[in-house]
C-alpha positions as CSV (number, residue, x, y, z in Angstrom):
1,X,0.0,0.0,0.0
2,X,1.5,3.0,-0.9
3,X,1.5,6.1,1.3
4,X,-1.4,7.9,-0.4
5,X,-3.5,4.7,-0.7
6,X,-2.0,4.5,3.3
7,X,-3.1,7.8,4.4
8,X,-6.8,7.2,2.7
9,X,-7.3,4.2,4.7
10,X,-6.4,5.8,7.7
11,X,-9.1,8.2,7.4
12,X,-11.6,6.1,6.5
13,X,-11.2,4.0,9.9
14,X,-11.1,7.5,11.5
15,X,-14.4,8.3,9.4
16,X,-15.5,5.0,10.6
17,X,-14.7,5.5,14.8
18,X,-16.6,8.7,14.3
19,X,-19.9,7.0,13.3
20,X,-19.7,3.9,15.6
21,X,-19.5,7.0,18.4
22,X,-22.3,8.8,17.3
23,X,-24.4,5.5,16.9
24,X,-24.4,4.7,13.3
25,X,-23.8,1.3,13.6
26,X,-25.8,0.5,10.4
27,X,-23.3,2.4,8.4
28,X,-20.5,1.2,10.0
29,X,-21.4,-2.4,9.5
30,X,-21.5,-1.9,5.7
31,X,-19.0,-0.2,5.5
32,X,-16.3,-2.2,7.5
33,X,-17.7,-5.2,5.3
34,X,-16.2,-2.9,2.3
35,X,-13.1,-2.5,4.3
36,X,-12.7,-6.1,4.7
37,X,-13.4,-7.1,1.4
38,X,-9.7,-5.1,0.5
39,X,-8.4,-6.0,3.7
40,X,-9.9,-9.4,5.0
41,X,-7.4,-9.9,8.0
42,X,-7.5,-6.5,9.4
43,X,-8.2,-7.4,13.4
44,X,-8.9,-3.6,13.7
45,X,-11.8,-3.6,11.6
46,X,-13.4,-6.9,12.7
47,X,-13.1,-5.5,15.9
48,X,-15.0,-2.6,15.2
49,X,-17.8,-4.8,13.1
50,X,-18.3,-6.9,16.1
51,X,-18.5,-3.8,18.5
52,X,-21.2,-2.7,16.0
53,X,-23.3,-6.1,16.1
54,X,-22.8,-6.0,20.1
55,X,-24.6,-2.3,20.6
56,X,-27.5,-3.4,17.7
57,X,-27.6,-6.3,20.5
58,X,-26.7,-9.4,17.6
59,X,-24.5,-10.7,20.3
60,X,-23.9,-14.0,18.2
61,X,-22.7,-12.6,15.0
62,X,-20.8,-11.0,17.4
63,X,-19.3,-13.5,19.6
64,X,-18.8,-14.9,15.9
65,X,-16.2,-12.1,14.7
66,X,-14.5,-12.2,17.6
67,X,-14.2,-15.6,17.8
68,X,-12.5,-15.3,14.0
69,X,-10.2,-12.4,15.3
70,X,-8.9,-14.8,17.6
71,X,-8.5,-17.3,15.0
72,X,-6.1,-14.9,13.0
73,X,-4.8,-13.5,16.3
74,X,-5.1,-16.0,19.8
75,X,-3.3,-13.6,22.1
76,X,-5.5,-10.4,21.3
77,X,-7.2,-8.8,24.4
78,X,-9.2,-6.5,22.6
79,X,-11.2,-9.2,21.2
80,X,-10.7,-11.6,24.1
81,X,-12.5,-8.6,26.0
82,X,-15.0,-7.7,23.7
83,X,-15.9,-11.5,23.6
84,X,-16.0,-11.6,27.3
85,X,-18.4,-8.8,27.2
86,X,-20.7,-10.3,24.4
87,X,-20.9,-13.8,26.8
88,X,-21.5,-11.5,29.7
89,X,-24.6,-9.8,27.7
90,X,-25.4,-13.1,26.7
91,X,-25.5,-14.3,30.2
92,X,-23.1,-16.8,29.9
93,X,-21.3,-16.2,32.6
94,X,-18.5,-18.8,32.4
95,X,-17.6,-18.2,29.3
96,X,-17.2,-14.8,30.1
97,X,-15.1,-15.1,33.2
98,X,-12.5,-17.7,31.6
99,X,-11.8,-15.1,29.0
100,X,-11.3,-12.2,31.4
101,X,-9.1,-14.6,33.6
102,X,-7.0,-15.4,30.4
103,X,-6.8,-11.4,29.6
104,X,-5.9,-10.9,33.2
105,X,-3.4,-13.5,32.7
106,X,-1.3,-12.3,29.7
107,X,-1.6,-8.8,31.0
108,X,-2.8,-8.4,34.6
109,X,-2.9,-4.7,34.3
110,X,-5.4,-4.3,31.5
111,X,-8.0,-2.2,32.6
112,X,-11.0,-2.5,30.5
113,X,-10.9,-6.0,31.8
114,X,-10.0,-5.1,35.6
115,X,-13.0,-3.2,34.9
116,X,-15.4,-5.5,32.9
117,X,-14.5,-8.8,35.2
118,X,-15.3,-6.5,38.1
119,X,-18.7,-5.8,36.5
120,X,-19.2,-9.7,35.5
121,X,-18.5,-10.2,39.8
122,X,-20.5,-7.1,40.8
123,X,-23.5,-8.8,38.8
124,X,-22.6,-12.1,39.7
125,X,-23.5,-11.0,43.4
126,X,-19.5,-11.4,44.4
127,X,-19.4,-7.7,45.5
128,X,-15.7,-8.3,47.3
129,X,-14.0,-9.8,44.2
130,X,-15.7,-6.8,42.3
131,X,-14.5,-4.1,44.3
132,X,-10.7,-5.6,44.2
133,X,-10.9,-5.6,40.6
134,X,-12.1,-2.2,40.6
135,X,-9.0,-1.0,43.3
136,X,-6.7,-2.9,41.0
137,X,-8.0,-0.9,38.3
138,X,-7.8,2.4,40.2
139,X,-3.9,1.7,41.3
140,X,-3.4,1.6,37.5
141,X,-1.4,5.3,36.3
């Protein structure tokens, strides 16, 4: 990809960010389908797809992408999170927490899944397991 061709894409995904944050996940969806139709690995983008089918509440296509991201990429804990979170909306509750335990596990100071395994605990009724996730979380600079 040459710069220009680079520097186009770029925007695009920044195009893109902007109307997943101001709720136009319909767009989004077709467009990152484009995207991946020129770019069919690009974790980034599926990422952003499956965050799209999560807030339009299709948790299984979602749970679906990111299951593919982590076919392409096993160790990622963007998707490992954002599949944690689509079991957790799917009430299943032990799918979720083994993926938060395996994020936790490669990198015990993420904080989105300090954060979303405190939640998963919090809802779970284990309010003192919830609360240390969310000090861990606040010790994090």
């Amino acid at each position: 990809m040459n710069i220009n061709n680079q520097r186009k894409f770029e925007l695009k995904i920044t195009k893109l960010v902007n109307q997943y944050n101001v709720g136009n996940y319909g767009h989004v969806i077709r467009e990152c389908n484009l995207l991946l139709k020129k770019n069919p690995k690009n974790i980034f983008i599926y990422n952003l797809l499956g965050n799209c089918f999560q807030k339009i509440n299709e948790l299984e296509q979602a749970k679906e992408i990111f299951l593919y991201i982590l076919k392409l990429e096993s160790g990622n804990i963007v998707a490992m999170n954002n599949l944690a979170n689509t079991f957790r909306s799917l009430k299943k509750f032990d799918d979720a927490e083994k993926y938060y335990k395996k994020i936790l596990a490669i990198n015990p100071k993420y904080i989105h899944g300090l954060v979303n395994y405190g939640t998963l605990n919090f809802e779970l009724d284990r309010f003192e397991r919830a609360i240390e996730l969310y000090d861990q979380a606040l010790e994090i600079d």
